[in-house]
SERONU-719377 format. One record per residue (C-alpha): residue number from 1; x, y, z. Coordinates in steps of 0.5 Angstrom, whole numbers, padded with zeros to 4 digits. Layout:
REM SERONU-719377
num; east; north; up
NUM; X; Y; Z
...
This chain:
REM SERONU-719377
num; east; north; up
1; -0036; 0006; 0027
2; -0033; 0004; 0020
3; -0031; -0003; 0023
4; -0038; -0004; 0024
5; -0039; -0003; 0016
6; -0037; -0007; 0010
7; -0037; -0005; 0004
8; -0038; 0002; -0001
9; -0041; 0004; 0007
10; -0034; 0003; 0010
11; -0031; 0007; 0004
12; -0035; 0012; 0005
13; -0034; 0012; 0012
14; -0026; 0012; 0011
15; -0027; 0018; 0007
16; -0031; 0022; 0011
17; -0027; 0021; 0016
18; -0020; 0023; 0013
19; -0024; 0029; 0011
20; -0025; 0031; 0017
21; -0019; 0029; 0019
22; -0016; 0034; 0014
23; -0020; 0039; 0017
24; -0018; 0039; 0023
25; -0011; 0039; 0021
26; -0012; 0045; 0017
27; -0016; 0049; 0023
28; -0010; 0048; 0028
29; -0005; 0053; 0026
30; -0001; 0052; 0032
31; 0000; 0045; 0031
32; 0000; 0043; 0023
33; 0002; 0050; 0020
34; -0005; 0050; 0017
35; -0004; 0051; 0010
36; 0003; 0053; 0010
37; 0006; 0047; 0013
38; 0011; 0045; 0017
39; 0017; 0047; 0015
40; 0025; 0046; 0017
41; 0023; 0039; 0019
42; 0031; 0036; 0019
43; 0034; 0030; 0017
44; 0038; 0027; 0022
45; 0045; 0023; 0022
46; 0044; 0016; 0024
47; 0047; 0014; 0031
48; 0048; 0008; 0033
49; 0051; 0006; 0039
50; 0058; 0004; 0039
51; 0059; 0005; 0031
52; 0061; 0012; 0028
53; 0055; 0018; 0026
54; 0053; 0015; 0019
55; 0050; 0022; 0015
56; 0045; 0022; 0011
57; 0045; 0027; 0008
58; 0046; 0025; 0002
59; 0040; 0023; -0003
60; 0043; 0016; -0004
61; 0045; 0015; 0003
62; 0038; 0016; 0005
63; 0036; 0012; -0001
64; 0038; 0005; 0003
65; 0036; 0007; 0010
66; 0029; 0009; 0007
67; 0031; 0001; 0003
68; 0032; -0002; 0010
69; 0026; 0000; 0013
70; 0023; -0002; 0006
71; 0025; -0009; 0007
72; 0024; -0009; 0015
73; 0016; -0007; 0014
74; 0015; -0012; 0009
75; 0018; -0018; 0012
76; 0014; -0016; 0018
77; 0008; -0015; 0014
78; 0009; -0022; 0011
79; 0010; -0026; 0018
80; 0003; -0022; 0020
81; 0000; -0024; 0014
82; 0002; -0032; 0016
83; 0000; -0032; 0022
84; -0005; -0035; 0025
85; -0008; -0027; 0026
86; -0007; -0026; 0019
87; -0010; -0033; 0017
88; -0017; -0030; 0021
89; -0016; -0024; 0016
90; -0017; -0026; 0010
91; -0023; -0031; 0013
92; -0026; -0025; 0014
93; -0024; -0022; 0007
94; -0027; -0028; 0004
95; -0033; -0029; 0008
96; -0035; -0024; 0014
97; -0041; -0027; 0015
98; -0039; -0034; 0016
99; -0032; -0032; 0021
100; -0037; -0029; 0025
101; -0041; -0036; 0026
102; -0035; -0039; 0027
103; -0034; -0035; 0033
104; -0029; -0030; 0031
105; -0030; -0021; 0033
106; -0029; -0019; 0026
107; -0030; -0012; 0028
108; -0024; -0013; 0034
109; -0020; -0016; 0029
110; -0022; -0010; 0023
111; -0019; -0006; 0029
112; -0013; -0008; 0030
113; -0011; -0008; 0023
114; -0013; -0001; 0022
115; -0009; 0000; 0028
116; -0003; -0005; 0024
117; -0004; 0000; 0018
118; -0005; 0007; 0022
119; 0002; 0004; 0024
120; 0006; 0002; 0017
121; 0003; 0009; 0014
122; 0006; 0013; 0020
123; 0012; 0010; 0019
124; 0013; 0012; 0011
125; 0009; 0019; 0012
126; 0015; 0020; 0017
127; 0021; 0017; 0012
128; 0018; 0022; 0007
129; 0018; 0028; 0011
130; 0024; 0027; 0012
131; 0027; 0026; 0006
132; 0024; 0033; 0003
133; 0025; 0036; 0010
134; 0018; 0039; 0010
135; 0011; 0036; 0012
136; 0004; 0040; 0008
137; -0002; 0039; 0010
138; -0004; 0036; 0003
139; -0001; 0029; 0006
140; -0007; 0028; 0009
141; -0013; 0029; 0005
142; -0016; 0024; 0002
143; -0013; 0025; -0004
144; -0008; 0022; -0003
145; -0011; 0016; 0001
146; -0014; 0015; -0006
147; -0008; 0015; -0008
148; -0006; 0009; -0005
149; -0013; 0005; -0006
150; -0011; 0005; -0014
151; -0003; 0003; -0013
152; -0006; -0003; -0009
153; -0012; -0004; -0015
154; -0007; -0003; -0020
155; -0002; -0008; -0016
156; -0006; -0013; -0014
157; -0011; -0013; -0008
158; -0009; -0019; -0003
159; -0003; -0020; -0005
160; 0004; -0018; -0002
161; 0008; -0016; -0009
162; 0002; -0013; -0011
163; 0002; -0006; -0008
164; 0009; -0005; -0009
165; 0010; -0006; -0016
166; 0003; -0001; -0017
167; 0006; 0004; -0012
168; 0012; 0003; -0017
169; 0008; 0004; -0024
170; 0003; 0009; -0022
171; 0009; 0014; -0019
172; 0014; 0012; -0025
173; 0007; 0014; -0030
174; 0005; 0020; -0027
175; 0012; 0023; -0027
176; 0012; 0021; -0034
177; 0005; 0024; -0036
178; 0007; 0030; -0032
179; 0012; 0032; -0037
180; 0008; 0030; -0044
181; 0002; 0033; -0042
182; -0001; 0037; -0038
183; -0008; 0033; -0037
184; -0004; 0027; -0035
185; -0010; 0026; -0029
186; -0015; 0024; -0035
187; -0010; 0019; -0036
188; -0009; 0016; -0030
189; -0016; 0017; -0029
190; -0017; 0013; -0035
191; -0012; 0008; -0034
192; -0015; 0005; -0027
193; -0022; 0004; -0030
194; -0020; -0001; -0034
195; -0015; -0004; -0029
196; -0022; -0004; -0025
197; -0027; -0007; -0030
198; -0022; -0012; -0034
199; -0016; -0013; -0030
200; -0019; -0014; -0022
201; -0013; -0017; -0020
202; -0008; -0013; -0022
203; -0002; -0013; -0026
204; 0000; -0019; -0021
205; -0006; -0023; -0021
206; -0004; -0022; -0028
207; 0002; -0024; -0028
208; 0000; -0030; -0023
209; -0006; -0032; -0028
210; 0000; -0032; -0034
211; 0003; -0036; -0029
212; -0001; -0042; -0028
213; -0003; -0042; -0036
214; 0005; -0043; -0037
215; 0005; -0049; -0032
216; -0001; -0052; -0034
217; 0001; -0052; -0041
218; 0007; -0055; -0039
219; 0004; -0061; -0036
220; 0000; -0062; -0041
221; 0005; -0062; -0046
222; 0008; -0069; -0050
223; 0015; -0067; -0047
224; 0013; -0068; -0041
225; 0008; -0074; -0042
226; 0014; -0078; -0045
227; 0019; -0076; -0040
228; 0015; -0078; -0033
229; 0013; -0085; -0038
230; 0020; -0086; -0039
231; 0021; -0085; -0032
């Protein structure tokens, strides 16, 4: 239902439906602990056939097998976004009106990639559950999709390096403004508004604009006019 929407109705619809979704899980006990949660969630040693057990107990050993994961998740999310599939997707970001005249399914399309999404957020649900051995119910309310909305705001949408260094600043901030004060939401609250009226790219549009200006100047420059004339 929400494919078939796009803009402040597809949020809506998304949000409603991680309600609903949160709902669920706090109703089904049996399943998901309630409010409690899971608890007792183990963090098993690496076994690779043919090598030796590797623990992973450690925080730092787990630290690099998260890293690996890391590093495996957005080498693939590079290859999809230059792919001819991820070439269709950003045609509909830019123009939905204009794909679907040229003969493209958006709404399969919008599917497949939330499919593709459903699958990456799983798999860190999973790696953060098992760095803490625990899994609560808070994990899937729509506070925390918000969360991940303001990382990638931050960071730069429609970029690859973007919602990293947004998810680096924004945890790294709130661990910081969690200390000094204890109103440190009203900050943050603070912080995303101004990202999202004077700064739409982000910190890494921002970077990219800076960028562009430096090679522009650059070019520009006598130095540079004299060294291509003498060349």
């Amino acid at each position: 239902m929400a494919t078939q929407r796009s803009g402040s109705y597809a949020v809506l619809l998304t949000l409603a439906f991680a309600e609903m979704i949160y709902f669920i899980a706090f109703q089904w006990s049996s399943l998901t602990g309630g409010d409690n949660g899971l608890t007792g969630i183990k963090r098993p040693n690496l076994e690779i056939f043919g090598f030796p057990s590797i623990s992973l107990q450690s925080s730092l050993s787990y630290y690099f097998f998260s890293l690996v994961f890391f590093i495996f998740a957005f080498y693939l999310i590079r290859r999809i976004t230059l792919s001819p599939f991820g070439k269709v997707l950003m045609a509909i970001r830019e123009n939905e009106q204009r794909a679907q005249a040229i003969g493209y399914n958006t709404r399969l399309y919008k599917v497949a990639v939330f499919v593709i999404g459903g699958a990456f957020m799983g798999l860190a649900g999973a790696l953060y559950c098992m760095y803490i051995c625990f899994a609560h119910i808070h994990y899937v309310h729509f506070e925390i999709s918000g969360n991940i909305v303001m990382m990638v705001l931050t960071g730069g949408m429609g970029t690859l390096f973007g919602p990293v260094v947004g998810a680096f600043i924004i945890v790294l901030a709130s661990d910081l403004a969690s200390v000094l004060w204890d109103r440190w939401m009203i900050v943050m609250g603070i912080l995303y508004i101004l990202f999202v009226l004077f700064a739409r790219g982000g910190i890494w549009g921002f970077y990219e604009k800076l960028l562009r200006t430096w090679k522009t100047q650059k070019r520009k420059s006598p130095l540079s006019k004299e060294a291509a004339a003498s060349s």
